[in-house]
C-alpha positions in Angstrom: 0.3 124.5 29.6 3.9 124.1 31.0 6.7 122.7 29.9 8.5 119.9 32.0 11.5 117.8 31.7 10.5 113.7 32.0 13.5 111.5 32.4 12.7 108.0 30.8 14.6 105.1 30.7 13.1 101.9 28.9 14.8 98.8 30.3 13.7 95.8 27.9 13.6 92.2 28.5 14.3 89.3 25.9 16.0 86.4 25.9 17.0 86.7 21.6 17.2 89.8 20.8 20.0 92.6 21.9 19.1 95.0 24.2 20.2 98.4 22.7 18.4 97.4 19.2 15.3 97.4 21.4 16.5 100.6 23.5 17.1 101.8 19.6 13.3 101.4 18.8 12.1 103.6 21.6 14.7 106.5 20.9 13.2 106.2 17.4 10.1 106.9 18.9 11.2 109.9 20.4 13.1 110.8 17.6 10.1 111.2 15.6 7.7 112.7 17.9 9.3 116.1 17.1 10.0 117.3 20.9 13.0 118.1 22.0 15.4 115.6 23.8 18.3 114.1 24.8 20.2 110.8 24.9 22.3 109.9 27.9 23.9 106.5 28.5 21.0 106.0 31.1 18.0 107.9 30.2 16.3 110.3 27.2 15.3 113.3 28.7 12.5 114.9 26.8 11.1 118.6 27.2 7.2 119.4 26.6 3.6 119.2 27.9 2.9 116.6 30.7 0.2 115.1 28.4 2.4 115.0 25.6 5.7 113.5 26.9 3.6 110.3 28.5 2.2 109.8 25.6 4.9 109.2 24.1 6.6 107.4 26.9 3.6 105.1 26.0 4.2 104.5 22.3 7.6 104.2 23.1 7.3 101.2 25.6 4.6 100.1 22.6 7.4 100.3 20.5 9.8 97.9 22.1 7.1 95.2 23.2 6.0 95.3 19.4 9.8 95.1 18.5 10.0 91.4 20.3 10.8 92.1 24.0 9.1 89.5 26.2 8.7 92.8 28.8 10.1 96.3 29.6 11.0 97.8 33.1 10.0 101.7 32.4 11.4 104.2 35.0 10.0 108.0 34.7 11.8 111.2 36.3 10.2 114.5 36.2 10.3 117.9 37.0 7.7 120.3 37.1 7.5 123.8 38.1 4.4 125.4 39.5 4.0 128.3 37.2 6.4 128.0 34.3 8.3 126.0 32.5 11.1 123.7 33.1 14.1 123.4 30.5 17.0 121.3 29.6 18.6 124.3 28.7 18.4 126.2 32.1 20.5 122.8 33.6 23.2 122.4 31.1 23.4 124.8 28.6 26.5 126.1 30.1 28.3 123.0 29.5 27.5 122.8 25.7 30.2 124.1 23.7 
């Protein structure tokens, strides 16, 4: 099984509680699931198995509904390769210092 890169950006809707402490509840999510990622002012881009990354997507959108938004806009980006994997590394690696 391949890796692949999935792009996810939880957009939550509530009418009391602050946006980023719900955006904060699905990075947690993320956090925790033990696959490599990374934050962006947009998006978290995660690396991993197909299977596994929308699983998580899943818990995370869980996360935020169970964290008190009334309802969550959830966009997905992904890139998969046909016969290997695909890595954050190999797209910005040189611009880590």
């Amino acid at each position: 099984m391949y890796s692949i890169n999935l792009g996810l950006q939880i957009v939550p809707k509530s009418k009391t509680i602050d946006t980023y402490s719900l955006v904060d509840e699905a990075i947690r999510v993320i956090q925790e699931s033990g696959v490599p990622y990374s934050v962006t002012p947009f998006e978290t881009v995660m690396e991993g198995p197909q299977d596994i990354l929308m699983a998580i997507a899943q818990k995370a959108q869980e996360a935020v509904l169970s964290a008190g938004a009334d309802e969550v806009l959830v966009y997905y980006r992904l890139q998969v390769r046909k016969n290997g994997d695909v890595t954050m590394a190999e797209k910005t690696g040189k611009f880590l210092k």
